[in-house]
LUMTORDREN-812592 format. One line per field, with one value per residue (C-alpha): residue in one letter; y, x, z. Coordinates in nm, 2 decimals. Each point is the difference from the previous one (the first is absolute). Last residue first. Layout:
residu (A/...)
y (Y/...)
x (X/...)
z (Z/...)
//
This chain:
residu (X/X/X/X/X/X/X/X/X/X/X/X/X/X/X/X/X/X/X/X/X/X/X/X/X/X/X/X/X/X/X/X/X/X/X/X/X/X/X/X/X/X/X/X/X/X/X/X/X/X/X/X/X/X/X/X/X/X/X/X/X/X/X/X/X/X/X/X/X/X/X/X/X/X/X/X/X/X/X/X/X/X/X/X/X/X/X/X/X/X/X/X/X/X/X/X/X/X/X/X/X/X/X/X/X/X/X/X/X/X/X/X/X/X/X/X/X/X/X/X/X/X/X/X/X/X/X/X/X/X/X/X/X/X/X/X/X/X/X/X/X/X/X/X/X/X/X/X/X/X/X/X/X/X/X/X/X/X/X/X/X/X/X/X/X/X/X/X/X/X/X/X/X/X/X/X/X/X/X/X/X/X/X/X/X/X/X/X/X/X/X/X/X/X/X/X/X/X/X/X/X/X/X/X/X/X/X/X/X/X/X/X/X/X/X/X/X/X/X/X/X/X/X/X/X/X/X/X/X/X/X/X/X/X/X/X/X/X/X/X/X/X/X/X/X/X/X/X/X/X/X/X/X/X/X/X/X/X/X/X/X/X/X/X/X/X/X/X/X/X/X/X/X/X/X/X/X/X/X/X/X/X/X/X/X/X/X/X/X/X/X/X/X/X/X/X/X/X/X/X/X/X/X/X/X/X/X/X/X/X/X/X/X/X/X/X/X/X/X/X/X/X/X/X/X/X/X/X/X/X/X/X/X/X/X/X/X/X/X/X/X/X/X/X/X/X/X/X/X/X/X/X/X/X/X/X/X/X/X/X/X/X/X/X/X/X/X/X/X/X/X/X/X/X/X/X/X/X/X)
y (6.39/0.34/0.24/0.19/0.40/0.20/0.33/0.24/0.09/0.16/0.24/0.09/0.08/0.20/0.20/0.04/0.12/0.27/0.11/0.11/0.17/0.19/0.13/-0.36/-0.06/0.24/-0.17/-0.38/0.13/0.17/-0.33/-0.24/0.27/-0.02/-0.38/-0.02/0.25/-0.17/-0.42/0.17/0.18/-0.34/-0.19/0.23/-0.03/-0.35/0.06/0.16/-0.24/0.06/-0.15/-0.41/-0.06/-0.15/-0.48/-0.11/-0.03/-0.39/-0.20/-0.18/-0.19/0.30/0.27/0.26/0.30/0.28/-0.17/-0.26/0.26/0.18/-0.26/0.10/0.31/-0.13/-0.23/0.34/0.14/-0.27/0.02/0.39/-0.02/-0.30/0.21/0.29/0.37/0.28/-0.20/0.10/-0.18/-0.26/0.20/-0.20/0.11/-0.18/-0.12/-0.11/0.02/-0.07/0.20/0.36/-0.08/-0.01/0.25/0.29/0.32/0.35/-0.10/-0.21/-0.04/-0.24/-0.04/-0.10/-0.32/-0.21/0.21/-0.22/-0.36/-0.20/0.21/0.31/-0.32/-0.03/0.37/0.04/-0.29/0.13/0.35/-0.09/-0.26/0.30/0.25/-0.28/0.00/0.39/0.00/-0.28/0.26/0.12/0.32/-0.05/-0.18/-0.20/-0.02/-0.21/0.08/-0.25/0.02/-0.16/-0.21/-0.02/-0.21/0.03/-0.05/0.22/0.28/0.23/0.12/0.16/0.37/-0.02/-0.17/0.30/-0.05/-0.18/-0.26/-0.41/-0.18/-0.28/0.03/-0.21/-0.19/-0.08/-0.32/-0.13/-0.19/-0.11/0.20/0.32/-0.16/0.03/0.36/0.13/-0.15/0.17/0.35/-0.05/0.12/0.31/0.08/0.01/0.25/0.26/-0.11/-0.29/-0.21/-0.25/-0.20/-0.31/-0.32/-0.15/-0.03/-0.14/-0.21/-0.07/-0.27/0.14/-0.27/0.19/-0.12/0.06/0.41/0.00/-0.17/0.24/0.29/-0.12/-0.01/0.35/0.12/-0.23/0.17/0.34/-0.06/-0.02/-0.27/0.05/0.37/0.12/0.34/0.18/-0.20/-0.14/-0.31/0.03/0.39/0.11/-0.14/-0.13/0.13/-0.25/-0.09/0.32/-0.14/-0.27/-0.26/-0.25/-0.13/-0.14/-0.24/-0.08/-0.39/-0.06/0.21/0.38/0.13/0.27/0.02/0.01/0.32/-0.01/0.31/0.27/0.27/-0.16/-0.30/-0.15/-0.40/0.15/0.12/0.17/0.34/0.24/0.32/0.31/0.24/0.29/0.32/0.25/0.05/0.24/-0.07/0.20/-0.21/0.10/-0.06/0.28/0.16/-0.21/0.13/-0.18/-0.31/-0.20/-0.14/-0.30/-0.07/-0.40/0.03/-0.16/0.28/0.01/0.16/0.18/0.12/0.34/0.21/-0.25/-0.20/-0.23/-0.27/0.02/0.05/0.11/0.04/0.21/0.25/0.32/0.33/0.10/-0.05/-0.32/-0.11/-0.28/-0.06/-0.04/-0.21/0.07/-0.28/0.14/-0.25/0.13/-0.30/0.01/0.07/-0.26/0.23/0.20/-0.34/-0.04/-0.37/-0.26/-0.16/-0.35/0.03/0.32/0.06/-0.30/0.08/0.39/-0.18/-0.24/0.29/0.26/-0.33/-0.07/0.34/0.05/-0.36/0.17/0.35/-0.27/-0.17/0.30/0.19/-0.31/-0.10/0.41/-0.03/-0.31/0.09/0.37/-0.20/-0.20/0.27/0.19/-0.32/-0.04/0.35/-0.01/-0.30)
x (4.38/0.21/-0.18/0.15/-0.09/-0.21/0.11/-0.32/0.16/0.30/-0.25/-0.15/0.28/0.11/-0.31/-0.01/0.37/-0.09/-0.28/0.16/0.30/-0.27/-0.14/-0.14/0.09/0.31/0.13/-0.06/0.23/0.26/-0.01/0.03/0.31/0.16/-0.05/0.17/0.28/0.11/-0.04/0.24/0.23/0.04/0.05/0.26/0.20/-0.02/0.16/0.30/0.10/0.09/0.34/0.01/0.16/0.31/0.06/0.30/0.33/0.05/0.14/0.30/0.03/0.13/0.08/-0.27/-0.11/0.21/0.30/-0.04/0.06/0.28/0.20/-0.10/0.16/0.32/-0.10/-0.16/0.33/0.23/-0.26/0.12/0.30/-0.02/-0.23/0.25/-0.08/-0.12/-0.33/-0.06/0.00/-0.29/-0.28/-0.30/-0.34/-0.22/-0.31/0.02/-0.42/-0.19/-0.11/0.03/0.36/-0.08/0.28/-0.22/0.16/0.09/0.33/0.19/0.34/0.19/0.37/0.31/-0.04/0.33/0.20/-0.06/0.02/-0.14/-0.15/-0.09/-0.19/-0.28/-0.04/-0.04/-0.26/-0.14/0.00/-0.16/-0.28/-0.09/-0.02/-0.23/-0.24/-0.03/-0.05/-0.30/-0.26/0.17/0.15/0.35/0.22/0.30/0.35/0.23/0.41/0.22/0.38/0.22/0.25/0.42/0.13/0.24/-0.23/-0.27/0.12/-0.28/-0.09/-0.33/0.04/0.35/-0.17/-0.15/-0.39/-0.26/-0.16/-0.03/-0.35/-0.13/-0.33/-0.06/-0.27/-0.04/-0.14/-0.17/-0.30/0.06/-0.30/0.26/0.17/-0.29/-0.09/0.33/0.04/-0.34/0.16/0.30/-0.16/-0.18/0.30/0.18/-0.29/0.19/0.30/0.31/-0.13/-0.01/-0.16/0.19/-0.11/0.31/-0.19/0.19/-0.24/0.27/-0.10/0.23/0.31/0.28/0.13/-0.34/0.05/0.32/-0.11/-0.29/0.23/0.20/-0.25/-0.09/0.32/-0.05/-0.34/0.19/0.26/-0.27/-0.09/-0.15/-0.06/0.28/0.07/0.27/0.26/0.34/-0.15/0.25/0.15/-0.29/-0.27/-0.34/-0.34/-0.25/-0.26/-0.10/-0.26/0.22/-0.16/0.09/-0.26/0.15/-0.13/0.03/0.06/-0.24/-0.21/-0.13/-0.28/0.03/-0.31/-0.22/0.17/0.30/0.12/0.24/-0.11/0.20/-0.13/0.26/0.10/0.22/0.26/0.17/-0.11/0.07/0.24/-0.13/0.06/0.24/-0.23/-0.14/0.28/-0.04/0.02/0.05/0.02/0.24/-0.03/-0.22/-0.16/-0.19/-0.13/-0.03/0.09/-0.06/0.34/0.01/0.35/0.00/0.37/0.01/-0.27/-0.36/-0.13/-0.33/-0.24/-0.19/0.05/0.06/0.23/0.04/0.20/0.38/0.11/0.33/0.02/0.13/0.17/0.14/-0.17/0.05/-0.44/0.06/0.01/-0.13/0.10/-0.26/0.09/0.03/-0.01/-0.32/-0.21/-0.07/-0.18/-0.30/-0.24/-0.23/-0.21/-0.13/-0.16/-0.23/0.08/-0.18/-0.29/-0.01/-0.05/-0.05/-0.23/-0.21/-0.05/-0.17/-0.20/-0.14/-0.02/-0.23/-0.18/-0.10/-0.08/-0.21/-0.16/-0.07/-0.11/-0.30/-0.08/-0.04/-0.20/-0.27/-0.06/-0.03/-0.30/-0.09/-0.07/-0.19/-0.18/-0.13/-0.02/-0.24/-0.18/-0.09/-0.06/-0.27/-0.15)
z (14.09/-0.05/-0.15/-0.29/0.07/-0.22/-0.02/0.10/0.35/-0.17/-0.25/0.30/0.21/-0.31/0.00/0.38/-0.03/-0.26/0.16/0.28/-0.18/-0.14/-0.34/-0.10/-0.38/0.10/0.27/-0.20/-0.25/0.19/0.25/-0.33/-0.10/0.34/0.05/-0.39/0.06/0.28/-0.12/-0.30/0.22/0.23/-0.36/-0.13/0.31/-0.04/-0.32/0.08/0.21/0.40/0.02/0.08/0.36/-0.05/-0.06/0.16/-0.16/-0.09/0.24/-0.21/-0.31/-0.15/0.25/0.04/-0.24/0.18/0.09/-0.21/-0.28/0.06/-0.16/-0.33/-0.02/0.04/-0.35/-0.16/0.07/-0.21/-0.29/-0.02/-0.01/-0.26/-0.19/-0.05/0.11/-0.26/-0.06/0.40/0.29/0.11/0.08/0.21/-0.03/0.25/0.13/0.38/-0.02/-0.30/-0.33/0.12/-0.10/-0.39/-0.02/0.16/-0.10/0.23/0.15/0.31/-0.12/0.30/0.02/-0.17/0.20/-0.01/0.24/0.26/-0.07/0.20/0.29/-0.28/-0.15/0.24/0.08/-0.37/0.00/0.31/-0.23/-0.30/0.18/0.22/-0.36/-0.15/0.29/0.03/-0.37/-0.03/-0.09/-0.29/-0.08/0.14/-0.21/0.17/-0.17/0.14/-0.09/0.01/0.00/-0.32/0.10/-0.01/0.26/0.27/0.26/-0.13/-0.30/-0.12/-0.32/-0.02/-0.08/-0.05/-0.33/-0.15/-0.02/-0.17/0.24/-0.01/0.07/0.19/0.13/0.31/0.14/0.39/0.21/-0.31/-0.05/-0.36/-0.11/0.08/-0.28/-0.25/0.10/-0.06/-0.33/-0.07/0.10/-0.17/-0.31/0.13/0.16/-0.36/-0.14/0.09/-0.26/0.02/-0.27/0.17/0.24/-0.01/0.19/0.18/0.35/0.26/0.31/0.25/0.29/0.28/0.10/0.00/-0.30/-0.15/0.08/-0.15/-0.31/-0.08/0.11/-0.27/-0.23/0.10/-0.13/-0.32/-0.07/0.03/-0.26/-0.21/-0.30/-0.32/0.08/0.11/0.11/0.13/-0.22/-0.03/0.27/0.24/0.03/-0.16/0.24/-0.07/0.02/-0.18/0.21/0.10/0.21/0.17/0.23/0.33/0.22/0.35/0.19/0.36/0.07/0.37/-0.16/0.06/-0.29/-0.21/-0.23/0.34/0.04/0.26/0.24/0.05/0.22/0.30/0.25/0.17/-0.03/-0.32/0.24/-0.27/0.08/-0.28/0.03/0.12/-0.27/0.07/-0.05/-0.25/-0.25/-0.22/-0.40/-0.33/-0.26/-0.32/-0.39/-0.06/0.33/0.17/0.38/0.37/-0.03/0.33/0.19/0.22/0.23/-0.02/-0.05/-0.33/-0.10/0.04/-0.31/0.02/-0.31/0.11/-0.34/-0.25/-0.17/-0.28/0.05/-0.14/0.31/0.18/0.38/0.26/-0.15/0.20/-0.08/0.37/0.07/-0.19/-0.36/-0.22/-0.35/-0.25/-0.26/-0.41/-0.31/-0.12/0.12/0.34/0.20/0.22/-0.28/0.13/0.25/-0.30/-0.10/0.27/0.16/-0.18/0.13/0.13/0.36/0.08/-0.23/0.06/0.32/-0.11/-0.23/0.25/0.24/-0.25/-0.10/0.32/0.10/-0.30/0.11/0.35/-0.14/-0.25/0.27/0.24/-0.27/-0.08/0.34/0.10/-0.28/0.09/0.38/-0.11/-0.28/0.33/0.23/-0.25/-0.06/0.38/0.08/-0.29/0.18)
//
């Protein structure tokens, strides 16, 4: 009888612990989803942009620039150049960023019937008439040559640019979903803004979203000329601390791929650095910039319109087969969950090991506990 009641406190004493690890664990995932979907980035990853009217300029192993941005840098950060050869900054010093190149990049596969690394959340869903999401978190950059200012708060040059992509895209027959919501002022906290914009487009079921924004360097840097025209080139921009970067950077370069057939020359290149840019939000996220506030608008509304015709390449002709559904990447959180259900088994087994003092016991305790769950009968 004694036996009895001591295997019976035993029974709801496990009971009680494993319930109460399993809703920790619970908790501990449900928290851990909610994070990544609505929380905001950290806010030392949102000081992408100097603000002090300086850019880095970006030099190879013979001193010989490559690039010009006025994104912060960091030790590690990539840029893939016009000529798909990739470099990695190795050292800062000042004004200057010391890179060496690591390899030529092997350009994108545009047989989109294969499988790559980039693939489709459930946000992003293929249609028979892909849709595009169009934003701008600094809402008002502008350019000096156009609009007489850097800035404008009432109404950006930049918002314009990315009406014309808007337009573009509809002539071709994508359903175009702009928003003209500003965002300003133009501070760390600006990310945090466009964040809920973000959000409420990718709820449109998109096939991609793009951040539209203009950069802050000499206009050589960016000026281009594309069948006797005068353009601004593109520059995307791809952040690489979130889950989702391996996915991003694919969409980045079949879309560079894409539009080097059109119109080569038009891609600047690829920046691939230490922020997130609300890209761990979706797949085929991405920061777009448009020329600089040194080059006109016009220029730089005529390269966002070549740009756009890289699109069905990657994304699937309007009205057309849509490109077919990729292989999900493994989520964050179901990783959390399979550590979870670990550490739980291991810490009921801990428990029950050292209530019993053998690995024997231990599995005749839990084998007991299992056999006392009432099962539903069937009738």
């Amino acid at each position: 009888m004694r036996k009895r009641v001591k295997k019976m406190k035993q029974s709801k004493i496990i009971s009680s612990f494993l319930g109460s690890l399993i809703g920790l664990g619970f908790v501990i995932l449900l928290s851990y989803w909610a994070s990544t979907a609505f929380a905001q980035p950290s806010i030392t990853r949102q000081l992408t942009e100097r603000d002090d009217g300086g850019y880095y300029r970006i030099i190879d192993e013979q001193n010989k620039v490559i690039d010009y941005t006025s994104r912060y840098l960091s030790k590690g950060d990539q840029f893939i150049n016009a000529d798909n050869m990739r470099y990695q900054i190795t050292s800062i010093e000042g004004d200057y960023a010391h890179a060496q190149l690591v390899r030529k990049e092997t350009e994108a596969k545009m047989d989109l019937s294969s499988t790559t690394t980039s693939t489709q959340s459930s946000l992003l869903a293929q249609k028979e008439a892909p849709s595009i999401g169009i934003y701008h978190t600094h809402s008002a950059e502008s350019y000096v040559p156009t609009d007489g200012t850097e800035s404008d708060v009432s109404n950006g040059g930049i918002i314009k640019v990315g009406k014309v992509l808007e337009d573009k895209l509809d002539d071709m027959g994508f359903t175009v979903h702009h928003s003209e919501r500003l965002h300003h002022p133009h501070d760390i906290n600006a990310y945090y803004r466009s964040r809920r914009t973000a959000v409420e487009l990718l709820q449109k079921d998109l096939n991609a979203l793009f951040d539209v924004h203009r950069d802050a360097v000499p206009p050589e840097v960016y000026h281009t000329n594309i069948d006797g025209q005068d353009v601004t080139k593109v520059k995307f921009v791809v952040g690489n601390t979130n889950p989702r970067y391996q996915s991003n950077l694919e969409f980045a370069k079949q879309l560079k791929s894409a539009a080097d057939e059109k119109y080569p020359g038009i891609v600047q290149g690829i920046l691939i650095i230490s922020s997130d840019f609300n890209q761990d939000l979706a797949q085929r996220c991405l920061l777009v910039e448009v020329g600089a506030h040194t080059n006109s608008r016009e220029e730089a509304e005529r390269g966002i319109a070549m740009f756009a015709t890289a699109l069905p390449a990657v994304l699937g002709s309007p009205g057309g087969p849509p490109a077919p559904p990729q292989p999900e990447e493994s989520s964050g959180a179901w990783k959390a969950a399979i550590l979870i259900i670990v550490l739980v088994a291991a810490a009921v087994f801990g428990y029950l090991y050292m209530n019993t003092g053998s690995v024997e016991g231990a599995v005749n305790q839990l084998r007991d506990f299992i056999s006392r769950i009432p099962l539903k009968r069937k009738d």
